[in-house]
C-alpha positions, -999 to +999 in steps of 0.1 A: -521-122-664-501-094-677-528-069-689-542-076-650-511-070-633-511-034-656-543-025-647-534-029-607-503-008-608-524+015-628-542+015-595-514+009-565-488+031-584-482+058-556-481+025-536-459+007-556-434+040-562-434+041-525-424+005-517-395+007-553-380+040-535-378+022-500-365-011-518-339+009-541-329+026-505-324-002-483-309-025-512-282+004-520-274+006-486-272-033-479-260-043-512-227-017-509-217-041-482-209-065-512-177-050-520-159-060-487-168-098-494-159-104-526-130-123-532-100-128-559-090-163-572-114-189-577-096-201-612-091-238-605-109-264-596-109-271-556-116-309-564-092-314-583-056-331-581-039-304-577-060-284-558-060-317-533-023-325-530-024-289-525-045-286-497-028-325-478+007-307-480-006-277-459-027-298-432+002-324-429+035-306-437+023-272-430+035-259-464+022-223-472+027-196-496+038-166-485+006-140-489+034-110-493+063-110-508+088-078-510+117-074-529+149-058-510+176-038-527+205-033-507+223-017-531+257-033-513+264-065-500+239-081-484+261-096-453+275-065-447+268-054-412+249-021-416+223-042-441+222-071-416+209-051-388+187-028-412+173-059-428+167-079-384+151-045-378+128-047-409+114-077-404+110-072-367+086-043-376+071-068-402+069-091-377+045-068-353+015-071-376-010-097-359-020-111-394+019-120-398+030-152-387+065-154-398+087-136-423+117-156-443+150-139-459+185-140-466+191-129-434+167-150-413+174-182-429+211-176-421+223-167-453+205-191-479+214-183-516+178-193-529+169-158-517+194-137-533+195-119-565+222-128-590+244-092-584+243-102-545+226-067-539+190-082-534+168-110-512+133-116-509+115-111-480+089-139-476+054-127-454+034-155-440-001-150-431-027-164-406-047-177-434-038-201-451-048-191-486-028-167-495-051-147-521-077-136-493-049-118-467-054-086-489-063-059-456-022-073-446-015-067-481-024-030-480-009-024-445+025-035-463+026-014-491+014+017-472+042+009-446+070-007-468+066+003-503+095+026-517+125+037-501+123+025-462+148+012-439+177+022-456+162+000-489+144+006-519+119-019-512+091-035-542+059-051-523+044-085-546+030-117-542+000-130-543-022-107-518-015-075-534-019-091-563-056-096-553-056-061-533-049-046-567-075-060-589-096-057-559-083-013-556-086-015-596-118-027-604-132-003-576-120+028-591-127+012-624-164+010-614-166+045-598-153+064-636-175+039-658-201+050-638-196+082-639-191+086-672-213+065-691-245+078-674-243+113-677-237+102-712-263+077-715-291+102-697-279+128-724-282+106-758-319+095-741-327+132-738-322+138-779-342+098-785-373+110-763-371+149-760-378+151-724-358+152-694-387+126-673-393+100-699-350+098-701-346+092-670-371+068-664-347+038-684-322+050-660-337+046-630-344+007-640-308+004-651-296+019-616-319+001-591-312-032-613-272-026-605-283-023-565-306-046-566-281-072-577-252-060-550-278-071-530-284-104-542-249-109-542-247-099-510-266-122-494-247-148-518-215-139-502-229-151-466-233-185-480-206-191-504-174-167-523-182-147-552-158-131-577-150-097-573-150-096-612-186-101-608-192-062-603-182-057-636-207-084-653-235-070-630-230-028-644-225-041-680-256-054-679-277-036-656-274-006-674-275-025-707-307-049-701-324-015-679-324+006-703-332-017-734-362-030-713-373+004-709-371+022-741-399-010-751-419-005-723-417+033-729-421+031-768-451+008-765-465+031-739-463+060-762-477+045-790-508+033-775-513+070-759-506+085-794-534+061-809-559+078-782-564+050-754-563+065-720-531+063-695-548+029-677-556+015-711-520+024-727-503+009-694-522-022-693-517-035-733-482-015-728-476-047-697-497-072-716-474-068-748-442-055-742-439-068-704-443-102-715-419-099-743-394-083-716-410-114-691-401-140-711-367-123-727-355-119-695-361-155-684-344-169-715-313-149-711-315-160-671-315-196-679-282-190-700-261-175-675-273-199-649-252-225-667-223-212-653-229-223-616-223-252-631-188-252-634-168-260-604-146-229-605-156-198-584-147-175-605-170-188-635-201-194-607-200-154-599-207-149-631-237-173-635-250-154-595-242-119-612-260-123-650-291-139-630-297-119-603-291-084-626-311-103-654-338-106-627-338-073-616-338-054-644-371-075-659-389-069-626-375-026-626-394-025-663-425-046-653-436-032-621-422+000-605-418+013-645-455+013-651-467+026-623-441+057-627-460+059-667-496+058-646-486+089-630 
Protein backbone atom coordinates (compact mmCIF):
# COMPACT_ATOMS: atom_id res chain seq x y z
CA UNK A 1 0.00 0.00 0.00
CA UNK A 2 2.73 2.34 0.83
CA UNK A 3 5.20 1.72 -2.01
CA UNK A 4 1.75 2.34 -4.34
CA UNK A 5 0.70 5.47 -2.73
CA UNK A 6 4.80 6.61 -3.51
CA UNK A 7 4.65 5.72 -6.79
CA UNK A 8 1.24 8.00 -7.46
CA UNK A 9 2.54 11.07 -5.78
CA UNK A 10 5.57 10.38 -7.89
CA UNK A 11 3.00 10.98 -10.54
CA UNK A 12 0.29 13.64 -9.12
CA UNK A 13 3.05 15.68 -7.36
CA UNK A 14 2.51 19.07 -9.06
CA UNK A 15 -1.08 18.05 -8.20
CA UNK A 16 -0.68 17.19 -4.93
CA UNK A 17 1.81 20.47 -4.19
CA UNK A 18 -1.09 22.33 -5.61
CA UNK A 19 -3.91 21.04 -3.49
CA UNK A 20 -1.08 21.10 0.14
CA UNK A 21 -0.40 25.03 -0.80
CA UNK A 22 -4.26 25.68 -1.12
CA UNK A 23 -4.93 23.39 2.11
CA UNK A 24 -1.94 25.12 4.18
CA UNK A 25 -3.71 28.56 2.87
CA UNK A 26 -7.22 28.15 3.71
CA UNK A 27 -6.33 26.12 7.06
CA UNK A 28 -3.99 29.19 8.23
CA UNK A 29 -6.55 31.47 7.53
CA UNK A 30 -9.51 29.41 9.14
CA UNK A 31 -7.51 27.88 11.81
CA UNK A 32 -6.24 31.62 13.13
CA UNK A 33 -9.84 31.97 14.08
CA UNK A 34 -8.97 29.43 16.96
CA UNK A 35 -7.48 31.94 19.14
CA UNK A 36 -10.70 33.94 19.84
CA UNK A 37 -12.45 30.63 21.05
CA UNK A 38 -10.31 29.24 23.26
CA UNK A 39 -11.05 29.44 26.72
CA UNK A 40 -9.36 29.53 30.34
CA UNK A 41 -10.46 27.22 33.28
CA UNK A 42 -11.69 23.96 32.68
CA UNK A 43 -9.66 22.52 35.92
CA UNK A 44 -12.52 20.79 37.82
CA UNK A 45 -14.80 18.47 37.26
CA UNK A 46 -18.35 19.98 36.01
CA UNK A 47 -20.11 16.73 37.54
CA UNK A 48 -18.94 16.89 40.41
CA UNK A 49 -20.16 17.99 44.00
CA UNK A 50 -18.89 21.01 43.99
CA UNK A 51 -19.07 21.98 40.70
CA UNK A 52 -23.12 21.09 41.26
CA UNK A 53 -23.90 22.87 44.42
CA UNK A 54 -22.08 25.38 42.58
CA UNK A 55 -24.06 25.72 39.66
CA UNK A 56 -27.99 25.13 42.10
CA UNK A 57 -26.76 28.22 44.20
CA UNK A 58 -26.52 30.47 41.00
CA UNK A 59 -29.90 29.22 39.28
CA UNK A 60 -31.78 29.37 42.71
CA UNK A 61 -30.08 32.09 44.85
CA UNK A 62 -28.56 33.84 42.03
CA UNK A 63 -25.05 33.74 43.69
CA UNK A 64 -22.23 34.94 41.29
CA UNK A 65 -18.66 35.72 41.39
CA UNK A 66 -17.75 38.83 40.48
CA UNK A 67 -15.77 38.43 36.86
CA UNK A 68 -13.65 41.79 37.88
CA UNK A 69 -12.45 42.83 40.81
CA UNK A 70 -10.38 46.22 41.46
CA UNK A 71 -8.67 47.27 44.31
CA UNK A 72 -9.26 51.10 45.42
CA UNK A 73 -6.76 53.15 47.38
CA UNK A 74 -8.05 56.17 48.68
CA UNK A 75 -5.17 57.07 50.37
CA UNK A 76 -7.63 58.95 53.12
CA UNK A 77 -10.65 57.92 54.73
CA UNK A 78 -12.84 56.22 52.75
CA UNK A 79 -16.30 58.05 54.12
CA UNK A 80 -14.84 61.13 53.59
CA UNK A 81 -16.94 63.23 51.17
CA UNK A 82 -14.56 63.94 48.31
CA UNK A 83 -13.80 59.91 48.14
CA UNK A 84 -17.62 59.15 48.40
CA UNK A 85 -18.58 61.06 45.43
CA UNK A 86 -15.19 60.08 43.44
CA UNK A 87 -15.89 56.48 44.38
CA UNK A 88 -20.47 57.04 43.17
CA UNK A 89 -18.83 58.55 40.05
CA UNK A 90 -16.55 55.55 39.44
CA UNK A 91 -18.69 53.02 39.52
CA UNK A 92 -21.39 54.90 37.57
CA UNK A 93 -18.74 54.95 34.69
CA UNK A 94 -18.27 51.16 35.60
CA UNK A 95 -21.65 50.86 35.54
CA UNK A 96 -22.11 52.10 31.63
CA UNK A 97 -20.41 48.94 30.20
CA UNK A 98 -23.29 46.62 28.75
CA UNK A 99 -21.42 43.48 29.84
CA UNK A 100 -21.73 45.01 33.57
CA UNK A 101 -24.52 44.14 35.55
CA UNK A 102 -23.88 45.52 38.82
CA UNK A 103 -20.82 46.71 40.81
CA UNK A 104 -20.53 46.26 44.79
CA UNK A 105 -18.30 48.52 47.29
CA UNK A 106 -17.85 50.14 50.51
CA UNK A 107 -19.67 52.73 49.27
CA UNK A 108 -22.59 51.05 47.52
CA UNK A 109 -23.32 48.61 50.04
CA UNK A 110 -23.59 51.56 52.51
CA UNK A 111 -20.59 51.22 54.27
CA UNK A 112 -19.98 47.38 54.95
CA UNK A 113 -16.62 46.69 56.64
CA UNK A 114 -16.13 43.26 54.68
CA UNK A 115 -14.88 45.55 51.90
CA UNK A 116 -12.40 47.61 53.56
CA UNK A 117 -8.80 47.18 54.03
CA UNK A 118 -7.36 47.02 57.52
CA UNK A 119 -5.69 50.90 57.40
CA UNK A 120 -9.35 52.07 56.34
CA UNK A 121 -7.67 53.62 53.15
CA UNK A 122 -8.97 50.84 50.75
CA UNK A 123 -12.36 48.76 49.44
CA UNK A 124 -12.92 46.45 46.76
CA UNK A 125 -14.90 47.21 44.03
CA UNK A 126 -16.89 44.05 42.99
CA UNK A 127 -17.77 43.79 38.87
CA UNK A 128 -20.61 41.54 38.02
CA UNK A 129 -20.96 40.26 34.61
CA UNK A 130 -23.75 39.06 32.21
CA UNK A 131 -22.23 35.64 32.16
CA UNK A 132 -22.38 33.80 34.68
CA UNK A 133 -19.03 32.14 34.76
CA UNK A 134 -16.85 34.38 35.54
CA UNK A 135 -13.58 33.06 33.83
CA UNK A 136 -15.03 33.64 30.10
CA UNK A 137 -16.04 37.72 30.59
CA UNK A 138 -12.33 38.32 29.54
CA UNK A 139 -13.28 41.20 26.35
CA UNK A 140 -14.99 43.19 29.96
CA UNK A 141 -11.85 42.31 31.50
CA UNK A 142 -9.62 44.20 29.11
CA UNK A 143 -12.05 47.16 28.68
CA UNK A 144 -11.39 47.58 32.60
CA UNK A 145 -7.83 47.65 32.81
CA UNK A 146 -7.40 49.86 29.72
CA UNK A 147 -9.98 52.30 31.37
CA UNK A 148 -9.38 51.81 35.19
CA UNK A 149 -5.91 50.45 35.72
CA UNK A 150 -3.47 52.97 37.48
CA UNK A 151 -4.11 56.21 38.81
CA UNK A 152 -7.89 57.23 37.74
CA UNK A 153 -10.59 59.05 39.57
CA UNK A 154 -8.64 60.57 42.00
CA UNK A 155 -7.37 56.64 43.05
CA UNK A 156 -4.63 54.49 42.46
CA UNK A 157 -6.67 51.79 41.30
CA UNK A 158 -5.22 47.60 40.89
CA UNK A 159 -7.69 45.58 38.34
CA UNK A 160 -7.91 41.43 39.49
CA UNK A 161 -10.16 38.72 39.70
CA UNK A 162 -10.86 36.04 37.91
CA UNK A 163 -11.38 37.51 34.15
CA UNK A 164 -8.23 39.17 33.88
CA UNK A 165 -6.89 36.47 35.33
CA UNK A 166 -7.92 34.46 32.25
CA UNK A 167 -7.38 37.71 29.88
CA UNK A 168 -3.78 37.40 31.04
CA UNK A 169 -2.79 33.89 30.43
CA UNK A 170 -4.98 34.38 27.42
CA UNK A 171 -2.51 38.06 26.35
CA UNK A 172 0.50 35.83 27.69
CA UNK A 173 0.53 32.77 25.97
CA UNK A 174 -0.21 34.85 22.69
CA UNK A 175 2.79 36.82 22.87
CA UNK A 176 4.43 33.74 24.18
CA UNK A 177 3.60 31.95 20.98
CA UNK A 178 4.50 34.87 18.52
CA UNK A 179 8.64 35.02 20.16
CA UNK A 180 8.89 31.00 20.32
CA UNK A 181 8.03 31.17 16.98
CA UNK A 182 10.09 33.41 16.02
CA UNK A 183 12.91 32.39 17.45
CA UNK A 184 13.16 28.85 17.37
CA UNK A 185 12.64 28.61 13.48
CA UNK A 186 15.07 30.74 12.20
CA UNK A 187 17.12 28.72 14.54
CA UNK A 188 15.82 25.49 13.64
CA UNK A 189 16.00 26.27 9.63
CA UNK A 190 19.75 27.30 10.37
CA UNK A 191 20.99 24.10 12.46
CA UNK A 192 19.11 22.07 9.28
CA UNK A 193 21.13 24.12 6.86
CA UNK A 194 24.72 22.73 8.54
CA UNK A 195 22.74 18.69 8.96
CA UNK A 196 21.83 18.71 5.02
CA UNK A 197 23.95 21.46 3.31
CA UNK A 198 21.27 22.96 1.34
CA UNK A 199 18.98 25.69 1.73
CA UNK A 200 15.75 23.35 -0.15
CA UNK A 201 16.26 20.09 1.55
CA UNK A 202 16.17 22.36 5.17
CA UNK A 203 13.37 23.68 4.59
CA UNK A 204 11.44 20.98 3.43
CA UNK A 205 11.15 19.49 7.54
CA UNK A 206 9.92 22.93 8.12
CA UNK A 207 7.38 23.23 5.92
CA UNK A 208 5.75 19.84 7.54
CA UNK A 209 6.35 21.27 10.99
CA UNK A 210 4.56 24.65 9.92
CA UNK A 211 1.45 23.30 7.97
CA UNK A 212 1.17 20.59 10.83
CA UNK A 213 0.89 23.70 13.49
CA UNK A 214 -2.06 25.22 11.00
CA UNK A 215 -3.39 22.24 10.24
CA UNK A 216 -4.20 21.58 13.90
CA UNK A 217 -5.59 25.34 14.64
CA UNK A 218 -7.80 24.09 12.28
CA UNK A 219 -8.94 21.07 13.75
CA UNK A 220 -9.26 22.82 16.80
CA UNK A 221 -11.14 25.14 15.31
CA UNK A 222 -13.84 23.30 14.27
CA UNK A 223 -13.55 21.59 17.83
CA UNK A 224 -14.31 24.82 19.46
CA UNK A 225 -17.90 25.04 17.56
CA UNK A 226 -18.86 21.97 19.26
CA UNK A 227 -17.35 21.95 22.68
CA UNK A 228 -14.44 24.45 24.77
CA UNK A 229 -10.94 23.86 24.33
CA UNK A 230 -8.04 25.05 26.50
CA UNK A 231 -6.24 27.86 25.46
CA UNK A 232 -3.12 26.09 26.84
CA UNK A 233 -3.68 23.84 23.97
CA UNK A 234 -1.62 26.19 21.56
CA UNK A 235 1.25 25.49 23.40
CA UNK A 236 0.94 21.39 23.21
CA UNK A 237 0.08 21.88 19.47
CA UNK A 238 3.71 24.17 18.47
CA UNK A 239 5.76 21.88 20.79
CA UNK A 240 4.87 19.23 18.90
CA UNK A 241 4.27 20.27 15.46
CA UNK A 242 7.53 21.47 15.05
CA UNK A 243 8.92 18.60 17.01
CA UNK A 244 7.05 15.41 15.37
CA UNK A 245 7.41 17.69 11.58
CA UNK A 246 10.61 17.94 11.52
CA UNK A 247 11.66 14.41 13.15
CA UNK A 248 9.27 12.82 10.53
CA UNK A 249 11.06 14.60 7.87
CA UNK A 250 14.73 14.30 8.43
CA UNK A 251 13.56 10.04 8.02
CA UNK A 252 11.71 10.55 5.08
CA UNK A 253 14.53 12.83 3.72
CA UNK A 254 17.44 10.64 4.98
CA UNK A 255 15.79 7.50 3.53
CA UNK A 256 15.23 9.42 0.29
CA UNK A 257 18.83 10.28 0.08
CA UNK A 258 20.09 7.06 0.62
CA UNK A 259 18.22 5.24 -1.92
CA UNK A 260 19.32 8.11 -4.56
CA UNK A 261 22.94 7.72 -3.37
CA UNK A 262 22.71 3.84 -3.93
CA UNK A 263 21.62 4.76 -7.77
CA UNK A 264 17.75 4.06 -7.93
CA UNK A 265 15.97 6.78 -9.83
CA UNK A 266 13.81 9.74 -8.12
CA UNK A 267 10.32 7.41 -8.55
CA UNK A 268 12.19 4.39 -7.36
CA UNK A 269 13.94 6.32 -4.23
CA UNK A 270 10.41 7.96 -3.39
CA UNK A 271 8.46 4.91 -3.56
CA UNK A 272 10.77 2.37 -1.08
CA UNK A 273 11.50 5.96 0.64
CA UNK A 274 7.14 5.82 1.50
CA UNK A 275 7.10 2.09 1.56
CA UNK A 276 9.85 2.12 4.44
CA UNK A 277 10.12 5.09 6.29
CA UNK A 278 6.28 6.28 5.64
CA UNK A 279 5.10 3.31 7.32
CA UNK A 280 7.42 3.55 10.14
CA UNK A 281 6.26 7.36 10.42
CA UNK A 282 2.43 5.70 9.60
CA UNK A 283 2.37 3.59 12.31
CA UNK A 284 4.65 5.88 14.84
CA UNK A 285 2.31 8.39 14.45
CA UNK A 286 -0.79 6.27 15.15
CA UNK A 287 0.75 4.87 18.32
CA UNK A 288 1.70 8.22 19.81
CA UNK A 289 -2.18 9.33 18.66
CA UNK A 290 -3.69 6.66 20.57
CA UNK A 291 -1.72 7.92 23.78
CA UNK A 292 -2.81 11.35 23.79
CA UNK A 293 -6.32 10.36 22.98
CA UNK A 294 -6.56 9.05 26.51
CA UNK A 295 -6.95 12.24 27.74
CA UNK A 296 -10.48 13.05 26.37
CA UNK A 297 -11.13 10.79 28.75
CA UNK A 298 -10.90 12.72 31.67
CA UNK A 299 -13.77 14.91 32.59
CA UNK A 300 -11.81 18.10 33.00
CA UNK A 301 -11.61 20.52 29.98
CA UNK A 302 -8.58 21.47 30.39
CA UNK A 303 -6.96 17.81 30.27
CA UNK A 304 -9.42 17.00 27.04
CA UNK A 305 -7.62 20.03 24.93
CA UNK A 306 -4.79 18.36 25.31
CA UNK A 307 -5.93 14.85 24.22
CA UNK A 308 -7.91 17.28 20.80
CA UNK A 309 -4.38 19.14 20.47
CA UNK A 310 -1.59 15.95 20.59
CA UNK A 311 -4.13 14.07 18.09
CA UNK A 312 -5.01 16.37 15.70
CA UNK A 313 -1.05 17.88 15.41
CA UNK A 314 -0.01 14.06 15.73
CA UNK A 315 -2.24 13.61 12.70
CA UNK A 316 -1.10 16.23 10.78
CA UNK A 317 2.28 16.08 10.89
CA UNK A 318 2.20 12.08 9.79
CA UNK A 319 0.09 13.00 6.81
CA UNK A 320 2.64 16.59 6.03
CA UNK A 321 5.66 13.76 5.74
CA UNK A 322 3.63 11.00 3.85
CA UNK A 323 2.01 12.87 1.14
CA UNK A 324 2.74 16.55 0.24
CA UNK A 325 6.66 15.63 1.46
CA UNK A 326 7.13 13.20 -1.32
CA UNK A 327 5.79 14.63 -3.94
CA UNK A 328 7.95 18.05 -3.11
CA UNK A 329 11.30 15.07 -3.23
CA UNK A 330 9.60 13.91 -6.85
CA UNK A 331 10.22 17.21 -8.03
Amino acid sequence: MFEKLGHVLVRRRKAVLALFIIAVIATGAIGSLVFSRLQDGGYSDPKSDSAQVTQYLSETFNVQDPAVVLLVDAGTTLSDPDVVMRATNLENAINTDPEVTRTLSYWSSGGSPLFVSKDQKASYIFIYSKDKDPTVATDLAKRILDAYQGKKFGFTIYVGGYATFSYSISDQISKDLALAESISIPLTFILLIFVFGGLIASAMPLVVGVSAILGAFFALYLISLATGVSIFALNLVTGMGLGLGIDYSLLMVNRFREELHHGRSVEESVAITVKTAGRTVFFSGITVMITLASLMFFPLMFLKSFGYAGVTVVAMAVLGAIIPLPAILAL
